[in-house]
mmCIF file of the N, C-alpha and C atoms, coordinates in Angstrom:
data_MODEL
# 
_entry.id   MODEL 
# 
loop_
_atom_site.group_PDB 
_atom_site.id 
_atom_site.type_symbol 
_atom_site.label_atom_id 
_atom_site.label_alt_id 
_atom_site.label_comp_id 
_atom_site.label_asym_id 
_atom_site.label_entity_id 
_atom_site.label_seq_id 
_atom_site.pdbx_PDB_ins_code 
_atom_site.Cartn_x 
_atom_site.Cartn_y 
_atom_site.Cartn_z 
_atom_site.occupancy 
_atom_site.B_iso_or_equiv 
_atom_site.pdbx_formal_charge 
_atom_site.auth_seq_id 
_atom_site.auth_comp_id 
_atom_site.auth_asym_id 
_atom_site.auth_atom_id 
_atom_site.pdbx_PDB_model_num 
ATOM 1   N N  . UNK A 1 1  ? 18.858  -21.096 -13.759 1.00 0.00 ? 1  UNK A N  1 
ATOM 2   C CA . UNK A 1 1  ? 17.523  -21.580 -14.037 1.00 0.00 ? 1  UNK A CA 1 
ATOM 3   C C  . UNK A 1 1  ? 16.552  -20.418 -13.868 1.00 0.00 ? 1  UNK A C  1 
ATOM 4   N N  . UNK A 1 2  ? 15.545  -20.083 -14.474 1.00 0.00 ? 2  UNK A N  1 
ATOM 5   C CA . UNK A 1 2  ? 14.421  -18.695 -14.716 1.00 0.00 ? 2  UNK A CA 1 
ATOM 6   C C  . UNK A 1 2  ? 13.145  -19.787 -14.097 1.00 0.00 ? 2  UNK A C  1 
ATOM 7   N N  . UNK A 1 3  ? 12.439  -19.004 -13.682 1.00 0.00 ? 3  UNK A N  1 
ATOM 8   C CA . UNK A 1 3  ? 11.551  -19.369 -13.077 1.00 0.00 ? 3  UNK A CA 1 
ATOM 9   C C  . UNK A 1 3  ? 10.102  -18.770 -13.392 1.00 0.00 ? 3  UNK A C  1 
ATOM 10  N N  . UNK A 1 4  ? 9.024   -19.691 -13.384 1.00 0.00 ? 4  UNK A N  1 
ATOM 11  C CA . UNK A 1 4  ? 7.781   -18.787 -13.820 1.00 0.00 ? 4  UNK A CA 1 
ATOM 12  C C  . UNK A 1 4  ? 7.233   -18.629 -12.998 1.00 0.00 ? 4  UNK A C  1 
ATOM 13  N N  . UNK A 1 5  ? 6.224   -17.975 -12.116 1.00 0.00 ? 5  UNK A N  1 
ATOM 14  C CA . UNK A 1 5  ? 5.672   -17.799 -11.225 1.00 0.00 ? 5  UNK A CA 1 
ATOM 15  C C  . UNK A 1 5  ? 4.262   -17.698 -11.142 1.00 0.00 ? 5  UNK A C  1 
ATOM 16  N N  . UNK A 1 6  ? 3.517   -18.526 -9.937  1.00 0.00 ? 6  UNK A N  1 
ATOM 17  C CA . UNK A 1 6  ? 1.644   -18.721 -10.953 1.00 0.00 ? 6  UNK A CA 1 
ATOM 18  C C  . UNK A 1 6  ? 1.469   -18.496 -9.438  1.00 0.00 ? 6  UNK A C  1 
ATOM 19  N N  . UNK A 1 7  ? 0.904   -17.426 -9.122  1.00 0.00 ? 7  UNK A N  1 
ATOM 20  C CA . UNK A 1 7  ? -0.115  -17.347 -7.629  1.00 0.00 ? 7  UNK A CA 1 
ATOM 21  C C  . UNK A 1 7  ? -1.491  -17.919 -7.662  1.00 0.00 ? 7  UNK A C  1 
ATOM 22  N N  . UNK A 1 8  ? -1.526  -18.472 -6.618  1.00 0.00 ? 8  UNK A N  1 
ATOM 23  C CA . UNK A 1 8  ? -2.953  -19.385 -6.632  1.00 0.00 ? 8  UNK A CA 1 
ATOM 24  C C  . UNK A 1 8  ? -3.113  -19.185 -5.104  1.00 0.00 ? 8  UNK A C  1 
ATOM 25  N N  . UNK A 1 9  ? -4.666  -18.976 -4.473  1.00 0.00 ? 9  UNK A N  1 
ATOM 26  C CA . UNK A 1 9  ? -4.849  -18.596 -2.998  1.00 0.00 ? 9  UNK A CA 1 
ATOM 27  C C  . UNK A 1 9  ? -5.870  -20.073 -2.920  1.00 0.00 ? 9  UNK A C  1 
ATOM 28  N N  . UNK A 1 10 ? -5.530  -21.036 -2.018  1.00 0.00 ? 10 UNK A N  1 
ATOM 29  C CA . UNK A 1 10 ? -6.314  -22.553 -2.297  1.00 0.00 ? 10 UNK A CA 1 
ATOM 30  C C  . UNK A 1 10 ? -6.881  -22.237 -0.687  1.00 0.00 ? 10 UNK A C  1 
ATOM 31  N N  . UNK A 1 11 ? -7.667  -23.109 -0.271  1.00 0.00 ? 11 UNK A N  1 
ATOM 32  C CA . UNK A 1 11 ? -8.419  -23.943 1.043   1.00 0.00 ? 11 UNK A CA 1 
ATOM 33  C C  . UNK A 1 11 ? -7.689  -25.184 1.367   1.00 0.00 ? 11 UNK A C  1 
ATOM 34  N N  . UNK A 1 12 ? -7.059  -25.352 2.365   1.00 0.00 ? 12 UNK A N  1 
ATOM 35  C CA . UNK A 1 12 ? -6.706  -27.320 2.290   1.00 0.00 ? 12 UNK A CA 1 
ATOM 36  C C  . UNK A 1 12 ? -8.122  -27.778 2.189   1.00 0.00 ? 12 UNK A C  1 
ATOM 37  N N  . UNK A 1 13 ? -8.136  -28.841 1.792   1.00 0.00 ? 13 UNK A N  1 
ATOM 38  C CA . UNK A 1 13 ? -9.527  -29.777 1.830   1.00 0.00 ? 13 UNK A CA 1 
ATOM 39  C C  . UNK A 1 13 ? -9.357  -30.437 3.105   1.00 0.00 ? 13 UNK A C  1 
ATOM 40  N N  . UNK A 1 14 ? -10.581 -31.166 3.528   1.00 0.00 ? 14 UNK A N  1 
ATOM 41  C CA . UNK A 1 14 ? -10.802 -32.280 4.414   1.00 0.00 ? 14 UNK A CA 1 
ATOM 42  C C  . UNK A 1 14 ? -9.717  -33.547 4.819   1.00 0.00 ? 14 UNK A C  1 
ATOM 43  N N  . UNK A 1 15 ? -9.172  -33.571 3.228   1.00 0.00 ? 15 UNK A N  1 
ATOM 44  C CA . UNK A 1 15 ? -8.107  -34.988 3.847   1.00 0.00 ? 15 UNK A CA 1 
ATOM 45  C C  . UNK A 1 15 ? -6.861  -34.473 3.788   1.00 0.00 ? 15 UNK A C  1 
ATOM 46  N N  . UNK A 1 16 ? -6.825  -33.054 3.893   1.00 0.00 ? 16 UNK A N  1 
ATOM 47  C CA . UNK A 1 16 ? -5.749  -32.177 4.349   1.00 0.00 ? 16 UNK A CA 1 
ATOM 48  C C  . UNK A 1 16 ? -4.688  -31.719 2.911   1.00 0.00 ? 16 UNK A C  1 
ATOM 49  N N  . UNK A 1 17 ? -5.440  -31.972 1.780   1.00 0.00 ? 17 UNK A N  1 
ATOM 50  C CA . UNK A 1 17 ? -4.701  -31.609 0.176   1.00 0.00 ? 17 UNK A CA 1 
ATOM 51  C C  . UNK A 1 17 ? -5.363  -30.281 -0.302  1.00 0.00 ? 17 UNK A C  1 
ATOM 52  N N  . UNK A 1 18 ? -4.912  -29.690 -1.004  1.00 0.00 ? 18 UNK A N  1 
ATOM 53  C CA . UNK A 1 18 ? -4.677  -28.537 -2.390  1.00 0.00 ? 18 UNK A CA 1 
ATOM 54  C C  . UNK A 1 18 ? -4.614  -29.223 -3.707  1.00 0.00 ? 18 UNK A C  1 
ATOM 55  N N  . UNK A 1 19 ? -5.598  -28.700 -4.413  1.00 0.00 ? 19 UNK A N  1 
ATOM 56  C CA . UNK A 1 19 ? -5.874  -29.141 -6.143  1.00 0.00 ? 19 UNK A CA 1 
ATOM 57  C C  . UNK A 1 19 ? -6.149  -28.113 -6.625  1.00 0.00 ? 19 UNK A C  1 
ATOM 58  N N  . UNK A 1 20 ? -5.069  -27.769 -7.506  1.00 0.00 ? 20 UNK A N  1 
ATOM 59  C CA . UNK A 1 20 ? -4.897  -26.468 -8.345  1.00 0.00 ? 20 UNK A CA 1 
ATOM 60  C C  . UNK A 1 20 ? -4.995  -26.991 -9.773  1.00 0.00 ? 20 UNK A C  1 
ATOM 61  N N  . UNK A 1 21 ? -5.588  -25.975 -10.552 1.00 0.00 ? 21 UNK A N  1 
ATOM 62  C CA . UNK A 1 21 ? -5.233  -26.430 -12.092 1.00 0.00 ? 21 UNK A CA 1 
ATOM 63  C C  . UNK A 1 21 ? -4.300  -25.405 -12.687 1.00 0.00 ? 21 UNK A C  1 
ATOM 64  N N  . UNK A 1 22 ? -3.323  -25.904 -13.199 1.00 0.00 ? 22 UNK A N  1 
ATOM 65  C CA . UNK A 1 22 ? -2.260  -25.232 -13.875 1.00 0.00 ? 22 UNK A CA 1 
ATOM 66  C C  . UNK A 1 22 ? -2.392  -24.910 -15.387 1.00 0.00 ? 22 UNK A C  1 
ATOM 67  N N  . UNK A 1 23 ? -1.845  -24.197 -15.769 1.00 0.00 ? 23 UNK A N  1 
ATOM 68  C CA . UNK A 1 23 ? -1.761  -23.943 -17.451 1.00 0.00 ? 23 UNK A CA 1 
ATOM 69  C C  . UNK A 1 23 ? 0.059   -24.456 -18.155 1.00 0.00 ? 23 UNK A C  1 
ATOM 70  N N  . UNK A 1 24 ? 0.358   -25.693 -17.380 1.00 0.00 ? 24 UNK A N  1 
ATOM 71  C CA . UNK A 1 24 ? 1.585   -26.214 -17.780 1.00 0.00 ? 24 UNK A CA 1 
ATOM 72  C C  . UNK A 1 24 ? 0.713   -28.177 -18.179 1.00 0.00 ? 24 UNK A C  1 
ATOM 73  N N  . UNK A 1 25 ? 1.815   -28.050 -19.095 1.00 0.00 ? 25 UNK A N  1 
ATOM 74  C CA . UNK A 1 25 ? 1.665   -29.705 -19.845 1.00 0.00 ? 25 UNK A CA 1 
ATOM 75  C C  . UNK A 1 25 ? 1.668   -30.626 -18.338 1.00 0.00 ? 25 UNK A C  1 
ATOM 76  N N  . UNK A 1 26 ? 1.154   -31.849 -18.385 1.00 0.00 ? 26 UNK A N  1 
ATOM 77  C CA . UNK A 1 26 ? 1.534   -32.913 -17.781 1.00 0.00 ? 26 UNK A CA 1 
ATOM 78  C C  . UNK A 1 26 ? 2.769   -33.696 -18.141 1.00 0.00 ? 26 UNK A C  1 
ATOM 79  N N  . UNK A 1 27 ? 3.560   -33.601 -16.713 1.00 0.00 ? 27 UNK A N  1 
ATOM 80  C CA . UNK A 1 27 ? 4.741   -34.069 -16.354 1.00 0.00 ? 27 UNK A CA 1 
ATOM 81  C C  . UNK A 1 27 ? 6.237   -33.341 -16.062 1.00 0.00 ? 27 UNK A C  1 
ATOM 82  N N  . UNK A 1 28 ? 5.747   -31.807 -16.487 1.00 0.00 ? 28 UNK A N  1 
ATOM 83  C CA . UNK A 1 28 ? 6.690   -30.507 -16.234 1.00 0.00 ? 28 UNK A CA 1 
ATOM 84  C C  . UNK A 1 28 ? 6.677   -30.069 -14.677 1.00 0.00 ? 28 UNK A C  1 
ATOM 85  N N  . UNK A 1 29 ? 8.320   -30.356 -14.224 1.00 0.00 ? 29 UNK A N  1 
ATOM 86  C CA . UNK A 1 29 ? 8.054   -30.392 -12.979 1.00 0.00 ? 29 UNK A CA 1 
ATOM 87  C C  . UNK A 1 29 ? 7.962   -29.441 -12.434 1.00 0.00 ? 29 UNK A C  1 
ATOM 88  N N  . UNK A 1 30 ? 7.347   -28.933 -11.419 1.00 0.00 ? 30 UNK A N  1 
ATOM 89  C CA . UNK A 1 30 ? 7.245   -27.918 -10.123 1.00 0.00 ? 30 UNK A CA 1 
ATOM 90  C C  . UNK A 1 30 ? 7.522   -27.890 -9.022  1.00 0.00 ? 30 UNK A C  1 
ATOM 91  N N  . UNK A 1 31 ? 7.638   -26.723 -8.150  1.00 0.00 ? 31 UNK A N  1 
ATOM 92  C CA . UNK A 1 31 ? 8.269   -26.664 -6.891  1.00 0.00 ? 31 UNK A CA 1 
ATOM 93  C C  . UNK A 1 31 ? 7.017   -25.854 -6.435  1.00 0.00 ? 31 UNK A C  1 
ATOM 94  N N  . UNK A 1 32 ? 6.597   -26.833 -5.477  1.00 0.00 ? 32 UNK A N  1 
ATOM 95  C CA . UNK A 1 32 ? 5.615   -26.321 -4.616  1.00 0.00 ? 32 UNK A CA 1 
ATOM 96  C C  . UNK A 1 32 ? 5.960   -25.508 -3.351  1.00 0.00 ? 32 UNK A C  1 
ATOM 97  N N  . UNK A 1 33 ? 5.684   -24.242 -2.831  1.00 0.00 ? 33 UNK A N  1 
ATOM 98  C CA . UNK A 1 33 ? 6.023   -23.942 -1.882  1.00 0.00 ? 33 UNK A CA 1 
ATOM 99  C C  . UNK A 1 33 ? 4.517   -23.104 -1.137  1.00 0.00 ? 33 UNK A C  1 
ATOM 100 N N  . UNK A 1 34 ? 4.055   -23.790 0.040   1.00 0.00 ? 34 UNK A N  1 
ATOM 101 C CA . UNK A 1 34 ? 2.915   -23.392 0.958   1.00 0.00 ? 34 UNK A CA 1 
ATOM 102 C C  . UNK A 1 34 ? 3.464   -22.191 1.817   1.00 0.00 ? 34 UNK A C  1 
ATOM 103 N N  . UNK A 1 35 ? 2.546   -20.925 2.089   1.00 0.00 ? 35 UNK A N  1 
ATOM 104 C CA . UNK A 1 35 ? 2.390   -20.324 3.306   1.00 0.00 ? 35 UNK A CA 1 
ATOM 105 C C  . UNK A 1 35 ? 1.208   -20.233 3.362   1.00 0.00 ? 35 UNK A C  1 
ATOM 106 N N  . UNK A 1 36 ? 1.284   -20.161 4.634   1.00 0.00 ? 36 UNK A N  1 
ATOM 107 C CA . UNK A 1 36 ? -0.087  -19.886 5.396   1.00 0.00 ? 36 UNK A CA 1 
ATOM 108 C C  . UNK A 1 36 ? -0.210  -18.463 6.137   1.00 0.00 ? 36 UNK A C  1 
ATOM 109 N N  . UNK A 1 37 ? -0.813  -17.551 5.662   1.00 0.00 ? 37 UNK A N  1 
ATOM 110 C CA . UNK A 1 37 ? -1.255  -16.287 6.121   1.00 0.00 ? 37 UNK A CA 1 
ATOM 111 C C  . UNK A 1 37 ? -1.052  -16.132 7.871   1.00 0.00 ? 37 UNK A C  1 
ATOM 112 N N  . UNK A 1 38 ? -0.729  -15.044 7.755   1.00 0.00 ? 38 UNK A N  1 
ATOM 113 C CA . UNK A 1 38 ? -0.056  -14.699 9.364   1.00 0.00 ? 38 UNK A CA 1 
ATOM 114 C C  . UNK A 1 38 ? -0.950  -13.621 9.857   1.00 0.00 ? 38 UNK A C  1 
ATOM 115 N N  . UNK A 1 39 ? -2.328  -14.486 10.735  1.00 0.00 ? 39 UNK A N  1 
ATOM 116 C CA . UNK A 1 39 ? -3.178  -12.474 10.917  1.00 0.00 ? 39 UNK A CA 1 
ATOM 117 C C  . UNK A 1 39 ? -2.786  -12.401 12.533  1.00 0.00 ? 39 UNK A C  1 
ATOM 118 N N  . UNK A 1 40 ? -3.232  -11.625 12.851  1.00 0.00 ? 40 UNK A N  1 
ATOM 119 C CA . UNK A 1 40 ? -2.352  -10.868 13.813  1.00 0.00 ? 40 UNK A CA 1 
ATOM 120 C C  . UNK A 1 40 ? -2.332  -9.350  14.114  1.00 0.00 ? 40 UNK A C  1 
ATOM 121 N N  . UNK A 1 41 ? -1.524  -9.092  15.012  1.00 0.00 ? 41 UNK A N  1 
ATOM 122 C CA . UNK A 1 41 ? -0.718  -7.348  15.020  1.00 0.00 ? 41 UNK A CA 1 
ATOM 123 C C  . UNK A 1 41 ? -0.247  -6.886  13.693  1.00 0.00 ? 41 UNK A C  1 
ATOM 124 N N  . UNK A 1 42 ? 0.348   -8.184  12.650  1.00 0.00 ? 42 UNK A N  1 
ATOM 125 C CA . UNK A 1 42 ? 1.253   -7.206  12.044  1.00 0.00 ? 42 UNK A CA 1 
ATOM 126 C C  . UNK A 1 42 ? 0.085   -6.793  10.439  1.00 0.00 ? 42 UNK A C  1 
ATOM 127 N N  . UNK A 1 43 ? -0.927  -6.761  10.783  1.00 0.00 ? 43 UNK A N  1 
ATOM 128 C CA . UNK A 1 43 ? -1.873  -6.712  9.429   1.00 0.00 ? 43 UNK A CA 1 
ATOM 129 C C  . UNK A 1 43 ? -1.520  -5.161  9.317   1.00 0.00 ? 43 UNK A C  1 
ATOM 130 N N  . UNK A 1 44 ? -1.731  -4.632  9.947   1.00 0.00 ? 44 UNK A N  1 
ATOM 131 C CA . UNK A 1 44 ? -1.556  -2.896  10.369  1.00 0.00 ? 44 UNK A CA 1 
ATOM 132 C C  . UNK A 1 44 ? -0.452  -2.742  9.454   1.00 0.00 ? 44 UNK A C  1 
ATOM 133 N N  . UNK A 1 45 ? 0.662   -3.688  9.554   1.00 0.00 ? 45 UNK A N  1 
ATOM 134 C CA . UNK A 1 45 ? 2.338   -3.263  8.839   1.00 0.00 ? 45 UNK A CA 1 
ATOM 135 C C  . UNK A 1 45 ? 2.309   -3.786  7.320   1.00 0.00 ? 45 UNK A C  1 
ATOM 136 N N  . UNK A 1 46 ? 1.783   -4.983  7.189   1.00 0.00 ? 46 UNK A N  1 
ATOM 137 C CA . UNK A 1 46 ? 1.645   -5.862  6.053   1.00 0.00 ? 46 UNK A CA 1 
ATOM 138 C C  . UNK A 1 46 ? 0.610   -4.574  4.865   1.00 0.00 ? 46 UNK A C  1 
ATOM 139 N N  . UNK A 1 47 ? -0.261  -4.176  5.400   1.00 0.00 ? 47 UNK A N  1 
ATOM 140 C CA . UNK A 1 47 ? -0.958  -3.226  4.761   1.00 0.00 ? 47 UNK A CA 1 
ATOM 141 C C  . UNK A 1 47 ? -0.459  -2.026  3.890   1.00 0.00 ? 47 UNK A C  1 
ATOM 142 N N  . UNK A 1 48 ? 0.194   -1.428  5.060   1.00 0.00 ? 48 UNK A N  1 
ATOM 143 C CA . UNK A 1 48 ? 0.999   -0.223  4.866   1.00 0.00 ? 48 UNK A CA 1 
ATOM 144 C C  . UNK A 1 48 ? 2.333   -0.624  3.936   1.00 0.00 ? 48 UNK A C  1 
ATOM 145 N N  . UNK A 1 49 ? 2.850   -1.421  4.334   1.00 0.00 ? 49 UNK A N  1 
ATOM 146 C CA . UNK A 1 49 ? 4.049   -1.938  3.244   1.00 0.00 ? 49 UNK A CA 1 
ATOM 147 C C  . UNK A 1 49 ? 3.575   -2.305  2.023   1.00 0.00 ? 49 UNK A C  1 
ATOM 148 N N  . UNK A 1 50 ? 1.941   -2.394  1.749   1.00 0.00 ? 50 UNK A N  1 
ATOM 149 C CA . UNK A 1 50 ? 2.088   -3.073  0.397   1.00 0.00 ? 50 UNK A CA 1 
ATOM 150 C C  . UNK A 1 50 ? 0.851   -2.472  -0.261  1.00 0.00 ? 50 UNK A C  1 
ATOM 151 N N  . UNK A 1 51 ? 0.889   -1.335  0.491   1.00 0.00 ? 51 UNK A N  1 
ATOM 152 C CA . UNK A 1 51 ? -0.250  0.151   -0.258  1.00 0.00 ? 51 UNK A CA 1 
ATOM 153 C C  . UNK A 1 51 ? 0.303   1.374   -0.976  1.00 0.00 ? 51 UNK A C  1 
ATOM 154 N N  . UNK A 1 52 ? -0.138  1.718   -1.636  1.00 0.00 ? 52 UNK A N  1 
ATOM 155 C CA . UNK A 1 52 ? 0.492   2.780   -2.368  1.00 0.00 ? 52 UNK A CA 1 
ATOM 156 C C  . UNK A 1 52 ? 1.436   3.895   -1.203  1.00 0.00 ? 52 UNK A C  1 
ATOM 157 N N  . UNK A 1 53 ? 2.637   4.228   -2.070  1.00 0.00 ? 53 UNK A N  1 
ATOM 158 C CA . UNK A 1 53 ? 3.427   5.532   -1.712  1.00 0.00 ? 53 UNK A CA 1 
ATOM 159 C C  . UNK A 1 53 ? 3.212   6.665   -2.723  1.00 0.00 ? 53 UNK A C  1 
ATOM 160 N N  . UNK A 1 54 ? 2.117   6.005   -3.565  1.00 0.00 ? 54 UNK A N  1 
ATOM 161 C CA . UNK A 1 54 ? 1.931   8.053   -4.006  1.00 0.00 ? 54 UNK A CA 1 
ATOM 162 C C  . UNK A 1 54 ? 2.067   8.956   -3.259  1.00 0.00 ? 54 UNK A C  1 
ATOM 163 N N  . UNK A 1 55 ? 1.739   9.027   -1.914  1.00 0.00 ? 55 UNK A N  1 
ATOM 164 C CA . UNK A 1 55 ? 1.497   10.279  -1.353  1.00 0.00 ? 55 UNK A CA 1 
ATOM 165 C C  . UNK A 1 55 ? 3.063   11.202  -1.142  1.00 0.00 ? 55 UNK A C  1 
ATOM 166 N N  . UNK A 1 56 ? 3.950   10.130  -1.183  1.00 0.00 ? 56 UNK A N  1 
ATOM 167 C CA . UNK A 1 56 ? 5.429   10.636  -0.913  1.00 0.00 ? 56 UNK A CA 1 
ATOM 168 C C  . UNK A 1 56 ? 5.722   11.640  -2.400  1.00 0.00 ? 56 UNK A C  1 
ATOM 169 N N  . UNK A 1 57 ? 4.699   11.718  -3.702  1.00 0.00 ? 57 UNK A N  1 
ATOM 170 C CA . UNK A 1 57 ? 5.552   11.927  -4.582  1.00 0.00 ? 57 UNK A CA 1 
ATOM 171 C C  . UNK A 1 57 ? 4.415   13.296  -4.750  1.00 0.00 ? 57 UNK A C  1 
ATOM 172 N N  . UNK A 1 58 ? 4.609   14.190  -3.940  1.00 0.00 ? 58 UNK A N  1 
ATOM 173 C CA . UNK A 1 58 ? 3.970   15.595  -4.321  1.00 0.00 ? 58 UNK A CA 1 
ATOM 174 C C  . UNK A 1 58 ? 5.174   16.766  -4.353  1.00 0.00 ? 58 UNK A C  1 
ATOM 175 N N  . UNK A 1 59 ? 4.749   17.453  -5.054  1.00 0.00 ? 59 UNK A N  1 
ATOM 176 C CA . UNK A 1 59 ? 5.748   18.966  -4.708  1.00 0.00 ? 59 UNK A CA 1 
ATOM 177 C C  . UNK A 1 59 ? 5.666   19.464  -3.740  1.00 0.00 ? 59 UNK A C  1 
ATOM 178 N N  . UNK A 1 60 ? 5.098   19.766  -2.684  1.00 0.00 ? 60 UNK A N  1 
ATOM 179 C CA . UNK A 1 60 ? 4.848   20.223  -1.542  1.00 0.00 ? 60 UNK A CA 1 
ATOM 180 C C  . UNK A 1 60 ? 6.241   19.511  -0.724  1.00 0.00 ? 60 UNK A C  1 
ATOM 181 N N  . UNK A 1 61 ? 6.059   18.584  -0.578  1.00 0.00 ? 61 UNK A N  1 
ATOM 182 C CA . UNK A 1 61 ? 7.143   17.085  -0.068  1.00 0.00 ? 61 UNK A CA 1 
ATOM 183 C C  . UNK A 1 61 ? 8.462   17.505  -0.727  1.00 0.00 ? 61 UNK A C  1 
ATOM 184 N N  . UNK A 1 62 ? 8.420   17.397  -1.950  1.00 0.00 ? 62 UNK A N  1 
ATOM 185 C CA . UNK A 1 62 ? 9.682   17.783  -2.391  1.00 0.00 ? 62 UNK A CA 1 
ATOM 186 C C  . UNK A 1 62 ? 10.595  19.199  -2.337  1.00 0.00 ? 62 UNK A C  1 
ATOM 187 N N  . UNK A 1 63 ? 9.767   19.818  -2.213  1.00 0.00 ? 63 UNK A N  1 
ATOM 188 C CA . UNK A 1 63 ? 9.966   21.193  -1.678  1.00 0.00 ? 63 UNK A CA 1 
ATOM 189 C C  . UNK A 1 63 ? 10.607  21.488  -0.186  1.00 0.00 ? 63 UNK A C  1 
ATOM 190 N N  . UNK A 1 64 ? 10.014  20.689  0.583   1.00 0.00 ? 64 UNK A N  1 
ATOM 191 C CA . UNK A 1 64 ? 10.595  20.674  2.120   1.00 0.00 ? 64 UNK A CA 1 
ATOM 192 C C  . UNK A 1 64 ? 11.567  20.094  2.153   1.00 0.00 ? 64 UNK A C  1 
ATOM 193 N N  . UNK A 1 65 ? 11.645  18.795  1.571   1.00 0.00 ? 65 UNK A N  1 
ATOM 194 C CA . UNK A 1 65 ? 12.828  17.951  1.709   1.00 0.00 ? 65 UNK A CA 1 
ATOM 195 C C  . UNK A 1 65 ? 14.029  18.585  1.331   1.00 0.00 ? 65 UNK A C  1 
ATOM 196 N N  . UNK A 1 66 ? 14.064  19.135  0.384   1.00 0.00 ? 66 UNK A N  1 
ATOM 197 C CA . UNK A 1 66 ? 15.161  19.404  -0.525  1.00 0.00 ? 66 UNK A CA 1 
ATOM 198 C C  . UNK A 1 66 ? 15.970  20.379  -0.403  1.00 0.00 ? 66 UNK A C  1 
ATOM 199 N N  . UNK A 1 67 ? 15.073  21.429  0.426   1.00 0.00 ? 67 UNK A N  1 
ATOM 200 C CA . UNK A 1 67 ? 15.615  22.605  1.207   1.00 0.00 ? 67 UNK A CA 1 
ATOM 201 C C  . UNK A 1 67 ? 15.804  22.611  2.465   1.00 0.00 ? 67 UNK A C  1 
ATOM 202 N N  . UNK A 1 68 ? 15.609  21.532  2.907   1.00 0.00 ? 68 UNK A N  1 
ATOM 203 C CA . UNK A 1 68 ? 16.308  20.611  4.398   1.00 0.00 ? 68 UNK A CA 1 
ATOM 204 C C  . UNK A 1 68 ? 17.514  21.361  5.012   1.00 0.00 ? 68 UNK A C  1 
# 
């Protein structure tokens, strides 16, 4: 089974629901799956894991490494 994937960042409401509007027909089923953001210590890691690694890709870098 292929899967499509639609990110949506919601608020619960007051009587504790999520109302998203989709760009799929009515009655095509879905699999809902909730997380709830984790802040904390690990924002520091979450950041860094999901910020650019250009900096790894200079000649300078490759130069040291390689002659290791």
């Amino acid at each position: 089974m292929s899967l499509t994937a639609f990110r949506y960042e919601a608020t619960i409401g007051p009587s504790g629901t999520v109302e998203v509007v989709v760009p799929l027909p009515p009655g095509t089923p879905v699999e809902i799956i909730v997380l709830r953001p984790v802040e904390g210590d690990l924002d520091d890691l979450v950041h860094a894991a999901t910020s650019s690694t250009d900096f790894w890709d200079n000649p300078l870098d490759d130069q040291d490494w390689n002659n290791a």
